[in-house]
N, C-alpha and C positions, 0 to 999 in steps of 0.2 A: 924502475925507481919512482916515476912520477907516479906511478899506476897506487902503487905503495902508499905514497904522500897523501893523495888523494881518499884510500880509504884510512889513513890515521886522522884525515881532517875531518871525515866524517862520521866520524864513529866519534873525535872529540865535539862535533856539536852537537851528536848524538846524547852526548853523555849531558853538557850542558844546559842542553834545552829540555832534559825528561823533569816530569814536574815531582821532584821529593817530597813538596811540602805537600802536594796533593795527594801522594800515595802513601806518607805517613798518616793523614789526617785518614786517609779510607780504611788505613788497617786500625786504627785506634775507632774511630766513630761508625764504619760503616760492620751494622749487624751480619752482613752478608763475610765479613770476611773473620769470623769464627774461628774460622780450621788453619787460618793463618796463626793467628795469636794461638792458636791453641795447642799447635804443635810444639810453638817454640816454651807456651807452659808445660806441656807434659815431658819437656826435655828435665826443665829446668824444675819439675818437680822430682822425677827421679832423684836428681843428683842432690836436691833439698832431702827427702825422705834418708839417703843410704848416709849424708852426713848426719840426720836425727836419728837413725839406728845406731854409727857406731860411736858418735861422740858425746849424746846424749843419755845419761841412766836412764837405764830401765827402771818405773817404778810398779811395784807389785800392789795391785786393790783386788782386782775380781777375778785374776786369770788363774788361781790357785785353787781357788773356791767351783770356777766351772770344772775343771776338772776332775775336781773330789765329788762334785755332783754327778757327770756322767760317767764317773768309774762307777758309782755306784747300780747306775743304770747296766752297767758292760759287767758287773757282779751279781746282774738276776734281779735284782731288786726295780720293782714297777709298780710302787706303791709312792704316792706322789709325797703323802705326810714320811715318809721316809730317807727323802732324798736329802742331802743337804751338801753344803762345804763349812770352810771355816768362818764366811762373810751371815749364815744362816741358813736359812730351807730354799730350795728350788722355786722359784716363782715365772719359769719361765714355760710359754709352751711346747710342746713335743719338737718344734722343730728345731728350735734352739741344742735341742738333747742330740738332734742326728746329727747339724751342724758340727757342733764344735766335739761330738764323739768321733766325727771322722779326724780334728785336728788333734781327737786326742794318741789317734795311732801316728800319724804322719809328723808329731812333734815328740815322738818318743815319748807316749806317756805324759806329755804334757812340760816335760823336762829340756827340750830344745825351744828356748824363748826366741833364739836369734831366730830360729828355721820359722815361729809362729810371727817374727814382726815382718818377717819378709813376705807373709803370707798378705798380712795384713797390710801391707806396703801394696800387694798386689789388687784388695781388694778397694783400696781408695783411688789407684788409677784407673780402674774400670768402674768406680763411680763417676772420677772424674770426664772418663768417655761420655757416661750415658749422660749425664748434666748440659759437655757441650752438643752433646746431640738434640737435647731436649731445648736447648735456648736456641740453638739455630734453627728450629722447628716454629721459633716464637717470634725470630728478625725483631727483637725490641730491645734487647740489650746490648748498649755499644760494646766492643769488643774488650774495653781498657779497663771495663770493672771486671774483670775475670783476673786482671790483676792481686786484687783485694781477695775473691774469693780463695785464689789458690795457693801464693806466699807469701800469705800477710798473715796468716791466722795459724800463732802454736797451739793454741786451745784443739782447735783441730786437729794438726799434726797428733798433738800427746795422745786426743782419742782414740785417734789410729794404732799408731805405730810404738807408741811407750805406755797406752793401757793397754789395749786389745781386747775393747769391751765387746757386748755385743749388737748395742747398737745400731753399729755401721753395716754389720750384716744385715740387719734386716731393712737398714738405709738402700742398701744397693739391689734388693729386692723391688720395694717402691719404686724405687727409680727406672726399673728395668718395667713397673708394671703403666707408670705414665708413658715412657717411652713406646708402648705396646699400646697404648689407650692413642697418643697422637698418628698412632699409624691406623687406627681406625681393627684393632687385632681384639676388640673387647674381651674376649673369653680367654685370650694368653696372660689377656692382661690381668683376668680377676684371676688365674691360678696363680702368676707370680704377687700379687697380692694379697693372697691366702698365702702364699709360702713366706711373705714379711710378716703379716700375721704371727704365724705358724713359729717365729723367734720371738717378737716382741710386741706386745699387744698395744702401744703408744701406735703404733699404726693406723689404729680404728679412728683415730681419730679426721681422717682423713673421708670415714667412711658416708657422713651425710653425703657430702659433696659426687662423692661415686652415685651413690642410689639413685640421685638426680639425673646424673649423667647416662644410667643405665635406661632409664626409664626414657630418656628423653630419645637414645639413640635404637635402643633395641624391645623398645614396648615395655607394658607390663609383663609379660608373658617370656619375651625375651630376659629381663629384668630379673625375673626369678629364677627362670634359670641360671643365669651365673650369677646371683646370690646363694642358691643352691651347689652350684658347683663348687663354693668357694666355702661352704660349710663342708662338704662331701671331701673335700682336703681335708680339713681340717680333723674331721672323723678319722680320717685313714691314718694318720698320723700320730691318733692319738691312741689309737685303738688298742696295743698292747696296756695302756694305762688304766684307761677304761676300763679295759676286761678285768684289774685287779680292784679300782677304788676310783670310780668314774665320781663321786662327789669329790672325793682329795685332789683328782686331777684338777675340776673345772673350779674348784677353790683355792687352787694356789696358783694357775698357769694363767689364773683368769680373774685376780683378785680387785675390783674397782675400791676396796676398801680397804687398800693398804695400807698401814701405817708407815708416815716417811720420816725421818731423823732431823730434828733440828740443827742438828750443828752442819748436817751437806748444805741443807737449800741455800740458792743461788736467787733464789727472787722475794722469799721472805722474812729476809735479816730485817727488814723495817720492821713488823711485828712483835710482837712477843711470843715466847715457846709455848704460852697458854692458850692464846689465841691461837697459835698456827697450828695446834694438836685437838681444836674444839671444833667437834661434829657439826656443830652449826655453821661456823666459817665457808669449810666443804661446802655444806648446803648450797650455801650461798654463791659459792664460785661456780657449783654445778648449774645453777638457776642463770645466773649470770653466762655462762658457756650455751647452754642452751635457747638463751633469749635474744644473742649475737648470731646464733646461725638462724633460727626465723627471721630477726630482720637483714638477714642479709639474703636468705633465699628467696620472701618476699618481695622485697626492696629489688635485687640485682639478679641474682640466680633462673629465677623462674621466668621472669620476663626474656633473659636470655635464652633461652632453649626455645621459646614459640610460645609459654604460657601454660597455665593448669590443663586445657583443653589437650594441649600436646601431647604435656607429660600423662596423660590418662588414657594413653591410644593403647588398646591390646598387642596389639602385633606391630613391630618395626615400619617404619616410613623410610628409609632408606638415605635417613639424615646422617651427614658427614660433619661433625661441628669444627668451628674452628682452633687453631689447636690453643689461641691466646681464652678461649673460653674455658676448654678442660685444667690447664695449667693454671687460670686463677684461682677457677672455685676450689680444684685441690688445695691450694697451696694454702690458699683464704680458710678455709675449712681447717686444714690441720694449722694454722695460726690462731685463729681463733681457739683454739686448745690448749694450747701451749699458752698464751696471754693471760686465761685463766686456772692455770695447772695447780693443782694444791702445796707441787711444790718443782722446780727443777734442779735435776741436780747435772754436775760440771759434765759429763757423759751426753748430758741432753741435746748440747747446743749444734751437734751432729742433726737432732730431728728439723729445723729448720733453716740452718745453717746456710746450705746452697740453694735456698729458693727464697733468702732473704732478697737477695737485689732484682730478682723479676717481679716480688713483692714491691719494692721499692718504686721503682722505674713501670713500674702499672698505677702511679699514682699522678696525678697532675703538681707536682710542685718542686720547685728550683732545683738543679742537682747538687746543689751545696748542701743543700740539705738530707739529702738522698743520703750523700758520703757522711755525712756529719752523723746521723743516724746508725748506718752502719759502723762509725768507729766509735758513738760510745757504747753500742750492746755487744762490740768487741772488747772493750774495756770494762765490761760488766762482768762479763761470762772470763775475764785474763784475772782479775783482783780474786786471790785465794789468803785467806779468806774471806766469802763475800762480808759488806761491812752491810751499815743502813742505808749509804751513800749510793753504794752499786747496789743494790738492789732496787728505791728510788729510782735510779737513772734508767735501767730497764727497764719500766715499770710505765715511766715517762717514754720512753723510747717506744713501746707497746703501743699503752694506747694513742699517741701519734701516727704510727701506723696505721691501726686500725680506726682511725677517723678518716685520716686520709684515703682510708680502700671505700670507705663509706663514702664520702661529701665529693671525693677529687678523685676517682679513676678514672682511666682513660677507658672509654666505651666506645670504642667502633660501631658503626651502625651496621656495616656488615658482619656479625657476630658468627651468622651459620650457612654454612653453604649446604644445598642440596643438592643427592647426589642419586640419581636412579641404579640401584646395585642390579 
């Protein structure tokens, strides 16, 4: 009995004395413990997703329209000016056509929406993996803003699970090819990059910032081969197309001269529909897009990798970069896109959505501000329909950002490690 006493009195000062406040504070703030908070999100995203399947309408935009496009593909038809749905003509790449023809058997015809949001339910928790994979690779983000990222936001929800655009497939391509670039896997990583491509060509935009990366880690030489490689996808993919109307393919799957619809956009309600549909404007945003990643490769990028002298080595040095290097310039790169985009529509906010708060928190300034940032481009991208207000506010939210990746990043001096392969 004493024996007894003795261990309930100490398993109570046990209990007493273990420090709460400092293990709640480690799993909230300390980067390292990720896979903690992250499980208890991916529980708790489940059970979010299967209540937005079945209490939420489903609402029908583009998931009728893919379908009627790649029946048309599954009916012989590989002539690109021929494809179309109810929404218009095909405008996406070949991979897009093999993706979603495979859910067009597996959803009966494209007639089981429940069996297609479940799918799509699945492909937002194995983004959600590869994101905590990719931030624990970066030990910069505290744990507590994965909050925000994962059940705070219906815009993203509805992307997934009540449009079932395609977007997010070619999201979770990316993401599997950064994932592959921090593991030091280049060439896995440029075919899953060619296979995001390969659905949706807003991808590219991500693609200065690669070339830099390529060259820096694997030579010129190395460089073009998986530039090469990631075209040689793309060829294979495309190639029943090709062989019928190779100009109708690379002018509709490949169109930079789209025209977009005024009444979607989401960032340019402040303008006028005159302005927003005038070639010149374009010009300008392209000019402007383009003169943000010179001075940012200039300015930041180049000096990070070792300098012009580096990047201009034939054959690979055996450099291993750090992974807070690869992760910005991507992210910086395809942000800088998006900032300037001629137009974005509610679908979009998927393309930079989960790499807003390592955007954020790679900045030097208060994290009121951080959050305050990220909940009004959450209230930009929620107001349907956008006014002049939100789109204003994101706009302001923009280039705040990207002043601060400019004037206030945070630059480690140790940027790259070397690594004798």
């Amino acid at each position: 009995m004493n024996t007894l006493k003795r261990q309930c009195l100490h398993y109570q000062r046990s209990v007493m004395s273990f420090d709460y406040r400092g293990s709640v504070k480690m799993l909230l703030f300390d980067p390292t413990s990720i896979w903690i908070i992250g499980a208890f999100l991916m529980f708790a995203e489940i059970v979010l997703n299967l209540v937005v399947i079945h209490k939420v309408k489903y609402t029908e935009i583009d998931w009728q329209a893919y379908m009627q496009e790649v029946e048309g593909v599954i009916n012989g038809t590989y002539d690109y000016t021929l494809l179309k749905g109810d929404t218009g003509p095909l405008v996406y790449p070949a991979g897009f056509v093999y993706f979603f023809g495979v859910l067009y058997y597996i959803t009966n015809l494209g007639s089981n929406l429940r069996l297609g949001q479940y799918i799509f339910m699945g492909l937002y928790l194995m983004t959600l993996l590869l994101i905590f994979s990719i931030y624990r690779k970066a030990e910069k983000i505290p744990p507590y803003v994965f909050f925000f990222m994962c059940c705070a936001s219906y815009r993203i929800h509805s992307i997934y699970v009540l449009r079932l655009f395609n977007d997010p497939v070619a999201m979770l391509f990316l993401y599997a090819a950064v994932f592959l670039f921090l593991k030091n896997r280049w060439s896995m990583g440029c075919i899953c990059f060619s296979l995001a491509v390969s659905v949706k060509m807003n991808i590219l935009l991500f693609a200065p910032a690669l070339a830099l990366l390529l060259l820096a880690t694997q030579g010129i030489i190395g460089a073009f081969f998986n530039i090469a490689l990631c075209g040689l996808i793309q060829l294979l993919l495309a190639l029943p197309f090709l062989r019928t109307n190779p100009w109708g393919y690379m002018t509709r799957s490949f169109d930079i001269g789209r025209q977009f619809f005024y009444v979607w956009t989401v960032n340019w309600r402040c303008i006028s529909e005159d302005v927003f549909l005038s070639r010149s404007f374009h010009l300008t945003l392209l000019i402007c897009h383009l003169l943000l990643l010179v001075i940012f490769a200039c300015k930041h990028w180049v000096s990070w990798l070792g300098g012009w002298k580096a990047l201009l080595s034939m054959r690979s040095t055996g450099k291993v970069l750090n992974s807070n290097v690869i992760m910005l310039m991507l992210f910086t790169s395809n942000f800088i896109g998006i900032a300037f985009s001629r137009s974005l529509h509610y679908q979009f906010y998927v393309w930079y959505f989960h790499s807003l708060p390592y955007l954020l928190w790679s900045c030097n300034i208060p994290t009121v501000i951080r959050i305050f940032l990220l909940g009004v481009i959450e209230l930009s991208w929620n107001t349907y329909p956008s006014t002049v207000s939100s789109s204003l506010a994101l706009h302001v939210c923009h280039l705040a950002l990207l002043f601060s990746l400019m004037f206030f990043g945070k630059v480690r001096q140790n940027l790259m490690q070397t690594k004798s392969e």
